[in-house]
N, CA and C of each residue as an Amber inpcrd file, in Angstrom:
protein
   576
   0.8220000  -1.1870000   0.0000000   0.0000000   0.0000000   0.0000000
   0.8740000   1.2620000   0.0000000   2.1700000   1.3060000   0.8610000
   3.1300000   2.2790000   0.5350000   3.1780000   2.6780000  -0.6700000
   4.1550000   2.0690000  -1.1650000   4.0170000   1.8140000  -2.9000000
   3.2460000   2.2790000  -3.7850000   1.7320000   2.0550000  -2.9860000
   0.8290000   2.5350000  -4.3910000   0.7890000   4.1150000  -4.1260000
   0.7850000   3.8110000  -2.5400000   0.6560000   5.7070000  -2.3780000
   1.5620000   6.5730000  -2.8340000   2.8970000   6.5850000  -2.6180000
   4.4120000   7.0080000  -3.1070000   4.0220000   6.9770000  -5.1660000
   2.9750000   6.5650000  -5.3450000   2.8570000   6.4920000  -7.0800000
   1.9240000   7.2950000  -7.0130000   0.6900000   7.1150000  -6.2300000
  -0.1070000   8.7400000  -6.2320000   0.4470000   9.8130000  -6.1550000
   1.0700000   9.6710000  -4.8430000   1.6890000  11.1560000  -4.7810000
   3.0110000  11.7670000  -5.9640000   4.1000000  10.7860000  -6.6880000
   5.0190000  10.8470000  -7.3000000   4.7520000  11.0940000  -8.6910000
   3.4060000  10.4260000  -9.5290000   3.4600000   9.9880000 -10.5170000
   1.8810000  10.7240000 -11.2270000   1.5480000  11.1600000 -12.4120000
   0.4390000  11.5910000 -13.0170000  -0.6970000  10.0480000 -13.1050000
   0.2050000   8.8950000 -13.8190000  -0.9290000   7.9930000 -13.9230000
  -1.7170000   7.2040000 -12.6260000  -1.1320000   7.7540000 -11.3000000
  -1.8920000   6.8100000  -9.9550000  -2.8100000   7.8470000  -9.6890000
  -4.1110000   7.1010000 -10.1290000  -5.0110000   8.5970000  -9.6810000
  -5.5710000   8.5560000  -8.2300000  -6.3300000   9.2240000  -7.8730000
  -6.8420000   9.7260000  -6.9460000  -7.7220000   8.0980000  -6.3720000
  -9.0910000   7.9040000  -7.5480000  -9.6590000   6.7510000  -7.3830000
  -9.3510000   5.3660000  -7.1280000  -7.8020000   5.0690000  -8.0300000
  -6.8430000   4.1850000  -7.7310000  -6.3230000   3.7630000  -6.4130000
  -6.1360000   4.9560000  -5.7120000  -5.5270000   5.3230000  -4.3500000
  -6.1940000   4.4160000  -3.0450000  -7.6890000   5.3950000  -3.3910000
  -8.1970000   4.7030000  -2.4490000  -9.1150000   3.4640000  -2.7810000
  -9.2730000   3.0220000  -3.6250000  -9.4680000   1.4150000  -3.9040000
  -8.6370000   1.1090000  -3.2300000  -7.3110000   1.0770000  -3.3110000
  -6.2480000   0.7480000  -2.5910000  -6.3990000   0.4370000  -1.0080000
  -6.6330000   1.4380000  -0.5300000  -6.9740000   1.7010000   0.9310000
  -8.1140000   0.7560000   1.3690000  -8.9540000   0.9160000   0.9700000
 -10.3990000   0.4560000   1.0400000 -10.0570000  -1.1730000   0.5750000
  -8.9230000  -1.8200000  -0.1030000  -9.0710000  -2.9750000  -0.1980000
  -9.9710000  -3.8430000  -1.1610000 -10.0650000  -3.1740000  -2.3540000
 -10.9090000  -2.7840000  -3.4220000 -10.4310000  -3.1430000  -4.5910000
  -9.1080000  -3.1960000  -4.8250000  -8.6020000  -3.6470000  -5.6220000
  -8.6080000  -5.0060000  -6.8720000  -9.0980000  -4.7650000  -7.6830000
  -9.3240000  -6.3140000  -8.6480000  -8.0610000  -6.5920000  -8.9640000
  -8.0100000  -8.1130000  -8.9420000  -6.7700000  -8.7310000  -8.9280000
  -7.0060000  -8.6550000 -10.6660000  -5.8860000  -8.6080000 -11.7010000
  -5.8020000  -8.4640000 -13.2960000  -4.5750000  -9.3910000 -13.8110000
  -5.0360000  -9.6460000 -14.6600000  -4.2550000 -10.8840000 -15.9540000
  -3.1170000 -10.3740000 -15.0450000  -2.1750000  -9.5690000 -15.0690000
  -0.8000000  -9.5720000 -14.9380000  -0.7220000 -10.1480000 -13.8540000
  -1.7740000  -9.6750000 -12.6730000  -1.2380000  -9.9530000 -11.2780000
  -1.2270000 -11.7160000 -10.9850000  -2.6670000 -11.9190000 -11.7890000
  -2.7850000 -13.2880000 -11.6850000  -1.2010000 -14.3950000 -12.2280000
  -0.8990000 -13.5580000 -13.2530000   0.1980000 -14.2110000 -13.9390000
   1.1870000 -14.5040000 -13.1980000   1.7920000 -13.2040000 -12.4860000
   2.2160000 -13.1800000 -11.4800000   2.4420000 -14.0620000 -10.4580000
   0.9150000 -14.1140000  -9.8180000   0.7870000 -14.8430000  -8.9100000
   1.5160000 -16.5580000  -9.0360000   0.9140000 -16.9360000 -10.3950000
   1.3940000 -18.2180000 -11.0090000   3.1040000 -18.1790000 -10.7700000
   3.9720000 -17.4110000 -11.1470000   4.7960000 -17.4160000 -11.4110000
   5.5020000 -17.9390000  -9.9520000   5.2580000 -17.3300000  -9.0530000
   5.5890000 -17.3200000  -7.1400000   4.9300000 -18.8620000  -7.0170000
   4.4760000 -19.4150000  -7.5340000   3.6300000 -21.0160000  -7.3200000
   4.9230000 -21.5120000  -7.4250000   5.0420000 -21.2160000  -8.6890000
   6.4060000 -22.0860000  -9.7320000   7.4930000 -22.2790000  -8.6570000
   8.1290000 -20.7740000  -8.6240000   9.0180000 -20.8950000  -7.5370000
   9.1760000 -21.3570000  -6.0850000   7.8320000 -21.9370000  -5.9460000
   7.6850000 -22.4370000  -4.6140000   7.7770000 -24.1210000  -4.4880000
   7.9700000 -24.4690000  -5.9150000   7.9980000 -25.9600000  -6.3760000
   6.6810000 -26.1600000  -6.6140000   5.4160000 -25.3610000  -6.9320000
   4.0570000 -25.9770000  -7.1740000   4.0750000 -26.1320000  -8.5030000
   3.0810000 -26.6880000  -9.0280000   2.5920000 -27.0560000 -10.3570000
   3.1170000 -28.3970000 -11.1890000   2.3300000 -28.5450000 -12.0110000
   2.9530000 -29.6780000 -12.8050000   3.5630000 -29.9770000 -14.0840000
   5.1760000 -30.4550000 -13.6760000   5.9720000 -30.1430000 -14.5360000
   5.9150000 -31.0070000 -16.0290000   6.0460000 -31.0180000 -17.2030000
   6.0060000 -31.6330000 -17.9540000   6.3860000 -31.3640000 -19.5040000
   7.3370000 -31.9210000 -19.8620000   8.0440000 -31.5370000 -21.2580000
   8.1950000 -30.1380000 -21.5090000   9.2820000 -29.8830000 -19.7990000
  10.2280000 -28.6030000 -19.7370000   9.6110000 -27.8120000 -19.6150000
   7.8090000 -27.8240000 -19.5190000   6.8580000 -26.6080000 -18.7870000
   6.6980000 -27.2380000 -17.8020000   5.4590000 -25.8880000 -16.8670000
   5.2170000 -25.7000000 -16.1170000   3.4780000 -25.8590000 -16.1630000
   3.0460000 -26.6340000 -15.8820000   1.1180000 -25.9690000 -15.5690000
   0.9080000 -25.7160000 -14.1740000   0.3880000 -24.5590000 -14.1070000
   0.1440000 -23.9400000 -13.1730000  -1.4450000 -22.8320000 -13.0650000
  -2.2060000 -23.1620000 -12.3780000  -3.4050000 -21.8600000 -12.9310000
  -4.1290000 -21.2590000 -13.7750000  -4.3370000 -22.6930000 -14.2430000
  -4.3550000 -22.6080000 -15.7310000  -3.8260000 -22.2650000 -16.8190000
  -1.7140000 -21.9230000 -16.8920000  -1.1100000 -21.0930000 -16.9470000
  -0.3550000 -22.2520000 -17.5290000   0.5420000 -21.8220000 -18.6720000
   1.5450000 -23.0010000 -18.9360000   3.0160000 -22.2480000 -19.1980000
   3.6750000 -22.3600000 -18.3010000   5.0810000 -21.4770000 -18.3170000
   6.0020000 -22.8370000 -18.8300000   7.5240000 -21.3840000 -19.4850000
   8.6430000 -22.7990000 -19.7780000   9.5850000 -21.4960000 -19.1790000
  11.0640000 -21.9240000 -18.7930000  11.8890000 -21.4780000 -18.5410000
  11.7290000 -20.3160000 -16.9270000  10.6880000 -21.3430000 -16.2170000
  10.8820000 -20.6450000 -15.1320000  11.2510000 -21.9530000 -14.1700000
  12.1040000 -22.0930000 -13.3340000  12.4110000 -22.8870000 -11.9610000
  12.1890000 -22.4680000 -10.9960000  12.2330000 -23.2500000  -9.9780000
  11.7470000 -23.7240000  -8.3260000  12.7430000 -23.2350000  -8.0400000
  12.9120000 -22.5530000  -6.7360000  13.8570000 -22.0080000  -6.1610000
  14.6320000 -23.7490000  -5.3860000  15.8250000 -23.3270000  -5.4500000
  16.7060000 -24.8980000  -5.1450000  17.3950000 -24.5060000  -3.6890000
  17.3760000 -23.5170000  -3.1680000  17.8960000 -22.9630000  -1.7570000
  16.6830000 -23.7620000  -0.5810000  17.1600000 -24.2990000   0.5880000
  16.1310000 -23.9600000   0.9470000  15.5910000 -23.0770000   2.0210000
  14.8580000 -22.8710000   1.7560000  14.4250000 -21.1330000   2.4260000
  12.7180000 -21.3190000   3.2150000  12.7100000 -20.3370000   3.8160000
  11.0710000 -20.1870000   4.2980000  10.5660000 -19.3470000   3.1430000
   9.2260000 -19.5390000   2.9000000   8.3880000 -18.9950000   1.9930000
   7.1980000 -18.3600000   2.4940000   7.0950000 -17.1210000   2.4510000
   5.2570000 -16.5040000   2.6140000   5.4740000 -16.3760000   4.0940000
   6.2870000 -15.8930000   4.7430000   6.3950000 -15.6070000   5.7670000
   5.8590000 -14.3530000   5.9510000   4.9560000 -14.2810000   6.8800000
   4.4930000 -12.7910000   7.4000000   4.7550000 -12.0620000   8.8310000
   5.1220000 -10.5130000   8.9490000   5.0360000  -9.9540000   9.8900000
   4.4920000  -8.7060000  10.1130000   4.3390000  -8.5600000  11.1790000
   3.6650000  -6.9370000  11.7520000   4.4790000  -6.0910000  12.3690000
   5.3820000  -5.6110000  11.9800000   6.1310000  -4.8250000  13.0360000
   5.3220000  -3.3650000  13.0210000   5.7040000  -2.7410000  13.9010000
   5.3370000  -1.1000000  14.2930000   6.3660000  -0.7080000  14.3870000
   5.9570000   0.6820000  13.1630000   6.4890000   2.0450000  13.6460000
   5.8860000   3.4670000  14.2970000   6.4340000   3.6170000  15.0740000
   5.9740000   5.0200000  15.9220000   6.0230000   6.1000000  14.9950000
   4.4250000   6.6450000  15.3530000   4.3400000   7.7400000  14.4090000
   3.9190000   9.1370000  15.4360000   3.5740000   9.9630000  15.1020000
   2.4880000  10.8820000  15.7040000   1.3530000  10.7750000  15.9570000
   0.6200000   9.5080000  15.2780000  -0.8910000   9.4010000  14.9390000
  -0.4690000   7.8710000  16.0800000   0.5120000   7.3830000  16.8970000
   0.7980000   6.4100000  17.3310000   1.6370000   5.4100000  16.6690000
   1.3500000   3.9770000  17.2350000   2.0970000   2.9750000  16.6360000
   1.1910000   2.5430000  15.3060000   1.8440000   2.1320000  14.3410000
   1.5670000   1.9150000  13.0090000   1.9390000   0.5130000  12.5950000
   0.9700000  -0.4660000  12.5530000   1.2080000  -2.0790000  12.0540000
   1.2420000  -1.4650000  10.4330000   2.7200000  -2.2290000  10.5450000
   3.2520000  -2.5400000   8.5980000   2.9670000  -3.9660000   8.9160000
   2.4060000  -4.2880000   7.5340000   1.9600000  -5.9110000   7.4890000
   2.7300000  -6.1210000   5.9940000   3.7530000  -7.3480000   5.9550000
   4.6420000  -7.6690000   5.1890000   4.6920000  -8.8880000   4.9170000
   4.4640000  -9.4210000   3.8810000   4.6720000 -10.7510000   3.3890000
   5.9330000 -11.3250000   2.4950000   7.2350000 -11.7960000   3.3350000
   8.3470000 -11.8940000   2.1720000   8.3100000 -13.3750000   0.8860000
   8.2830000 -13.6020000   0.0530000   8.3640000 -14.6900000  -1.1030000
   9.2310000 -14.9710000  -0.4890000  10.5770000 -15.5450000  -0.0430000
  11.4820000 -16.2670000   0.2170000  12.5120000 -15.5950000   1.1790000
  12.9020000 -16.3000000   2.5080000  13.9920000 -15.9640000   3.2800000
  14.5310000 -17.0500000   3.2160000  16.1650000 -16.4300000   3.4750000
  17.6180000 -17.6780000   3.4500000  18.3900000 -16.9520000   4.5540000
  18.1460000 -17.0060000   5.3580000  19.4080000 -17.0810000   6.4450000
  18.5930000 -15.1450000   7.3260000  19.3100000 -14.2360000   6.7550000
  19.3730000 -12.7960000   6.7740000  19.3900000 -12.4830000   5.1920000
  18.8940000 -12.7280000   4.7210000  18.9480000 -12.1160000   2.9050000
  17.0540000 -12.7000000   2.8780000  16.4340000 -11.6360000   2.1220000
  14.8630000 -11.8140000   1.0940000  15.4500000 -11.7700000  -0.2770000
  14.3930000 -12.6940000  -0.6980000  14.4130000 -12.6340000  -1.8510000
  12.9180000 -12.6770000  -2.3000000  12.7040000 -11.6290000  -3.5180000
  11.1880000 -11.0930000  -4.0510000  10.9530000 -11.3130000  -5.8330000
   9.9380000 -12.2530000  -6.3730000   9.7590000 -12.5210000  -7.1320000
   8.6660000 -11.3530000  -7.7230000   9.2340000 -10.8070000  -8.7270000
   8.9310000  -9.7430000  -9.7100000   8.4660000 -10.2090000 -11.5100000
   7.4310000  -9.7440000 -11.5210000   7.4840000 -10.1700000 -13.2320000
   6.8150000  -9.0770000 -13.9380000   7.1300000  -8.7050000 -14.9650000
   6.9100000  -7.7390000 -16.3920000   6.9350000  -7.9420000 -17.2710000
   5.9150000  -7.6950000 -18.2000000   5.8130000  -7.8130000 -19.4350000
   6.4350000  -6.7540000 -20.0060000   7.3660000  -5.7740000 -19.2430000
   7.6600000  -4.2790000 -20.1040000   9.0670000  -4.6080000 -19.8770000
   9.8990000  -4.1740000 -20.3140000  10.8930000  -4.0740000 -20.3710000
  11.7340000  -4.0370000 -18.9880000  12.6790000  -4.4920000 -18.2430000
  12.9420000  -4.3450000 -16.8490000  13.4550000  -2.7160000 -16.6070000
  13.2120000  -2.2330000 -15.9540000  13.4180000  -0.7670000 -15.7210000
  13.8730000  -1.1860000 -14.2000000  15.6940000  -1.2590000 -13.8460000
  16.0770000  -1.1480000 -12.7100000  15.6440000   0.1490000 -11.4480000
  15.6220000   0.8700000 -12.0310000  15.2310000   2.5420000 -11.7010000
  13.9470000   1.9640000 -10.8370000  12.8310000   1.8780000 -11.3550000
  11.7830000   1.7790000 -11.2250000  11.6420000   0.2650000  -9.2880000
  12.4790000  -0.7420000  -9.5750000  12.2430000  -1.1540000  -8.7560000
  12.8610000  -0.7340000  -6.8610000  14.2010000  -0.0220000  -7.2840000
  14.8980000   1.0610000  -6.3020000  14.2970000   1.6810000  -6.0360000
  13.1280000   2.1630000  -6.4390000  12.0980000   3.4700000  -5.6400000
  11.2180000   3.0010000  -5.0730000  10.6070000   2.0620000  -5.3690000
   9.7740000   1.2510000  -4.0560000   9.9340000   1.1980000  -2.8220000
   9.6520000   1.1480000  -1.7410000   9.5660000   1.0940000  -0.3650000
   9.5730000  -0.0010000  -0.2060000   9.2280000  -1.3490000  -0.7890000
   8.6540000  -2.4010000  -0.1690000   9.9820000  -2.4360000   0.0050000
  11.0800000  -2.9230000  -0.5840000  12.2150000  -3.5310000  -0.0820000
  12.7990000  -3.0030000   1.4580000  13.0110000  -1.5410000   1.2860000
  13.2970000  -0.8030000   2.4120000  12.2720000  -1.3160000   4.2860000
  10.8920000  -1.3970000   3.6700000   9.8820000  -1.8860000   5.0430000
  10.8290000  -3.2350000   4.8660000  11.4280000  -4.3840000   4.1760000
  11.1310000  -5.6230000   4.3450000  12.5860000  -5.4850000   4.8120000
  13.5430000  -4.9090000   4.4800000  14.8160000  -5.0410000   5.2680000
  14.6290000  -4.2880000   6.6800000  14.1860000  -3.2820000   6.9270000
  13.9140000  -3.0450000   8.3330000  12.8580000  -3.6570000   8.9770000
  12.1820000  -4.3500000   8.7530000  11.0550000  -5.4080000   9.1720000
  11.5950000  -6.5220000   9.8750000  12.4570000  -7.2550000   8.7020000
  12.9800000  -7.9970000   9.0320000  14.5410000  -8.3840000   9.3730000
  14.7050000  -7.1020000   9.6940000  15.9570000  -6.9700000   9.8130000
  17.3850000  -7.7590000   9.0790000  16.9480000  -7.8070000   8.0000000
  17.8130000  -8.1170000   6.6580000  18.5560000  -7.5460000   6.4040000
  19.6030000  -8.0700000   6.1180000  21.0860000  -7.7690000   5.4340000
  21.0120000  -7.3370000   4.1500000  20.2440000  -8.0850000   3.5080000
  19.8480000  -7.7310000   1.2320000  18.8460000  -8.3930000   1.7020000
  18.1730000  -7.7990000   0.0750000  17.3130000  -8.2610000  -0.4840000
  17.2690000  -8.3990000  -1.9510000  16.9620000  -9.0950000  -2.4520000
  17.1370000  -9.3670000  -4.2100000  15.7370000  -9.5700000  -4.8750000
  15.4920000  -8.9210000  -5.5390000  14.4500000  -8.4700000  -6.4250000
  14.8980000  -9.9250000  -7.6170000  14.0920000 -10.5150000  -7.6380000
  14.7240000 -11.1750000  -8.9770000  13.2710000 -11.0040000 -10.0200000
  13.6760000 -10.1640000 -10.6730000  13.1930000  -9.6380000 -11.9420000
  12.4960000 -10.1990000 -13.0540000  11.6030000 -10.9530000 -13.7990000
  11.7240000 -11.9450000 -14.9430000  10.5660000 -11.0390000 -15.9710000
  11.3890000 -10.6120000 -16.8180000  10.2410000 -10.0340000 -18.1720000
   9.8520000 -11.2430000 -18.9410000   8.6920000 -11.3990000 -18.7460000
   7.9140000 -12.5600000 -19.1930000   7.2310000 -12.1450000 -20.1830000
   6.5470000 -13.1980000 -21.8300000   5.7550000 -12.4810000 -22.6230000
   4.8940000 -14.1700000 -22.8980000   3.4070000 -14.0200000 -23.6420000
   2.9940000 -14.8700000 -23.4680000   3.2890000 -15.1730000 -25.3250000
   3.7380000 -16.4050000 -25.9580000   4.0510000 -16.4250000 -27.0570000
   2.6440000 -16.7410000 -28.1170000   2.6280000 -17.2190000 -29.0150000
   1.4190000 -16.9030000 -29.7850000   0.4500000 -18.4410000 -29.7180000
   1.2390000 -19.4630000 -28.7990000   0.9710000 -21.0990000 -28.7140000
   0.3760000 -20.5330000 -27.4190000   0.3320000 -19.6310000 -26.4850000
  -0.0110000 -19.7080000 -25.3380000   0.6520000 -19.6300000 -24.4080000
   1.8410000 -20.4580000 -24.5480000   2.8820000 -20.5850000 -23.2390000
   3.2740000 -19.5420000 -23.0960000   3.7920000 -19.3350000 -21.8570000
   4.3270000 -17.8530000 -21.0780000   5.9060000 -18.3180000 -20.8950000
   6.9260000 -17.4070000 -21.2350000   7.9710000 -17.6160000 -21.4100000
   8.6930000 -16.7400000 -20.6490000  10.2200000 -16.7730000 -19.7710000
  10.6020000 -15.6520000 -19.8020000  11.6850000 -15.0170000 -20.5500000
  11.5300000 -14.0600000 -21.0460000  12.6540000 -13.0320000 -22.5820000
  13.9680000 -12.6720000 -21.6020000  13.7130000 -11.9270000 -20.1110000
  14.9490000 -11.5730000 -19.3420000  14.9160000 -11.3640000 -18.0070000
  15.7010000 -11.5030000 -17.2630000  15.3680000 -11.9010000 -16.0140000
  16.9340000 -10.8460000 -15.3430000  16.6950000  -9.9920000 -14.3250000
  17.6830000  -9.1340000 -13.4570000  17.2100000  -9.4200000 -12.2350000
  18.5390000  -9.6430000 -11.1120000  18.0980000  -9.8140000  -9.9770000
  19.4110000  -8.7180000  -9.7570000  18.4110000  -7.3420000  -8.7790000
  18.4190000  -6.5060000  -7.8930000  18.7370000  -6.6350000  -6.7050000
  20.0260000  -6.2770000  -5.9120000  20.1030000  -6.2950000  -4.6300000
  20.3870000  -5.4570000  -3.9360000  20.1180000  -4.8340000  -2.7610000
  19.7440000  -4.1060000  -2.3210000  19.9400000  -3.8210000  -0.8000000
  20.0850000  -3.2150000   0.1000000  21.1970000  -3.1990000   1.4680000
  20.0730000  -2.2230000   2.2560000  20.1630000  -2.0830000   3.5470000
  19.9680000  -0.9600000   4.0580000  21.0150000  -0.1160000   4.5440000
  20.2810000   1.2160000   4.8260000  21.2880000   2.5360000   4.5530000
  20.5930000   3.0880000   5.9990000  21.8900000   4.0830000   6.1830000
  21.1510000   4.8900000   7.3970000  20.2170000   6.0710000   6.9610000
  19.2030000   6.3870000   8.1740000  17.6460000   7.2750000   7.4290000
  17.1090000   6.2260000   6.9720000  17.0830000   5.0230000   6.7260000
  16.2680000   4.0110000   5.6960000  14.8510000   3.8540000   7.3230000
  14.7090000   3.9290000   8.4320000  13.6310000   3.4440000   8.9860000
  12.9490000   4.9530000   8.8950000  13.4530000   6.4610000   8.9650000
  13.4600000   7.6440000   8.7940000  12.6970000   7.7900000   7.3460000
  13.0800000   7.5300000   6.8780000  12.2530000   7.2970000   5.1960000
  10.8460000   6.7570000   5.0850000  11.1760000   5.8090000   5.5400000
   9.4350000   5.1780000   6.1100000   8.6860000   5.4620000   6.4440000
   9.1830000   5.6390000   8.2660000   8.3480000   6.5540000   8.8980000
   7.5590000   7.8360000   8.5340000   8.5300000   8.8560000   7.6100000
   7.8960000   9.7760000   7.2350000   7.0110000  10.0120000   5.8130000
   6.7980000   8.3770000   4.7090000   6.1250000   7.9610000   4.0000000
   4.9780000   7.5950000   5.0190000   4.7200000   6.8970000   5.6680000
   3.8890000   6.5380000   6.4000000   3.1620000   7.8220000   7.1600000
   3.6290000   8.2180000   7.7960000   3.0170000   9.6330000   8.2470000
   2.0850000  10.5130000   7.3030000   2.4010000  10.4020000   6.0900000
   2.4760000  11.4330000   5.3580000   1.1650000  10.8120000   4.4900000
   0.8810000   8.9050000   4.5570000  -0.2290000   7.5890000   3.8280000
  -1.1240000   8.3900000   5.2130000  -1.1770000   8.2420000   6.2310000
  -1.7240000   8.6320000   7.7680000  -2.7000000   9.8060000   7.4800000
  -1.8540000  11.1570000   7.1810000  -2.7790000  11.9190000   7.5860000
  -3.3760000  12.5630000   6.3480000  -3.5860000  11.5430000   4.7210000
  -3.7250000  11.8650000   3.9580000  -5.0650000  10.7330000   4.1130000
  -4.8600000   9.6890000   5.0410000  -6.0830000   8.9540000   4.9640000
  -7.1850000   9.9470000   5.7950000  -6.9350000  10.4290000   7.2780000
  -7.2720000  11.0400000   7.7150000  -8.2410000  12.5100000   7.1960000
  -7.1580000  12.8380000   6.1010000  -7.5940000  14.5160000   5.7720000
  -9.1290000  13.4970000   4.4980000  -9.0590000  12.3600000   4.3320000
 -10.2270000  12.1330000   2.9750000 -11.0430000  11.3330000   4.0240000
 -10.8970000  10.9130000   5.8160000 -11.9980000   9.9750000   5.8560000
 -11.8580000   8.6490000   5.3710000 -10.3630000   8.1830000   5.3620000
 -10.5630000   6.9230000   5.5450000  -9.3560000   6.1890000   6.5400000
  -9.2050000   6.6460000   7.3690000  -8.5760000   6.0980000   8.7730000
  -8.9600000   4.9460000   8.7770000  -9.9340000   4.3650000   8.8250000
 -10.6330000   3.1620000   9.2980000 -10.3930000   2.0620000   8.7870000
  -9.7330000   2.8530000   7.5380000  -9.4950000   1.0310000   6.5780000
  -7.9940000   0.8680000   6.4350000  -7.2250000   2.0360000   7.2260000
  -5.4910000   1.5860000   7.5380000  -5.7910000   1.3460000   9.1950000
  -6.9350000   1.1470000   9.4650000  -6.4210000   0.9230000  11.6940000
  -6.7550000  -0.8700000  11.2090000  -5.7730000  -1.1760000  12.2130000
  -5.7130000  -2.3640000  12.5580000  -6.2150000  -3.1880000  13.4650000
């Protein structure tokens, strides 16, 4: 929800209505996300493999693998940060931990734009969340070919550290999601 807000406020195409769907929990899940979603199956060892694909979700991928580390998966937490408006539950779900390192499964049909995933917050909440050393974005520009199967064209994995000001950064993104829910009347659907 950071994320989407930091694109309202940053960006012309996150509109206003977007925003608070967002908030409100409103959101329709869409082809990409679903695709998506498939893709995090894969890597979790789900689906069924067969002549070098993948079926999954009704979804037939080739050239994606199971993560071979083994790691915890879909792990969730709540930590709080202290705000002005009080303590503030961040609710975080990481795709894969190994030791002190996350790792976050990403997919695009657009071209990988490194830029674009460095400005996100999520990484920043998930290394101070979880008090992580890195985190690695692993990237996969996926396209669906004209047989159906979903393929991936290129794949960048992003890593990523925390910095000092990095819980300072947050906090004052968060403050800022707070009293913007507040100033429209919808407090109620960020209290926990």
């Amino acid at each position: 929800m950071l994320d989407s807000y930091r694109l309202y406020k940053t960006t012309n195409w996150k509109s206003y209505t977007d925003i608070v769907s967002t908030i409100k929990k409103e959101v329709v899940e869409t082809e990409p996300m679903k695709v998506g979603r498939a893709v995090h199956h894969i890597k979790e060892g789900l689906g069924t493999e067969k002549y070098g694909m993948v079926l999954i979700d009704g979804y037939i991928f080739r050239g994606i693998e199971k993560e071979d580390k083994k790691y915890i998966s879909e792990l969730k937490i709540t930590p709080k940060i202290q705000t002005p408006y009080g303590n503030c539950i961040i609710s975080m779900v990481a795709d894969a931990i190994y030791g002190n390192e996350i790792k976050e499964y990403k997919t695009t049909q657009s071209p990988i734009d490194i830029g674009r995933y460095m400005e996100y917050y999520q990484w920043r909440c998930y290394l101070w969340g979880f008090c992580a050393e890195k985190i690695i974005y692993e990237v996969m520009e996926i396209n669906q070919c004209k047989d159906g199967i979903w393929k991936v064209k290129n794949t960048e994995k992003i890593s990523l550290c925390p910095y000092i000001g990095m819980e300072e950064d947050i906090r004052l993104l968060v403050e800022d999601m707070i009293a913007f829910c507040h100033s429209q009347g919808l407090q109620n659907y960020i209290l926990e």
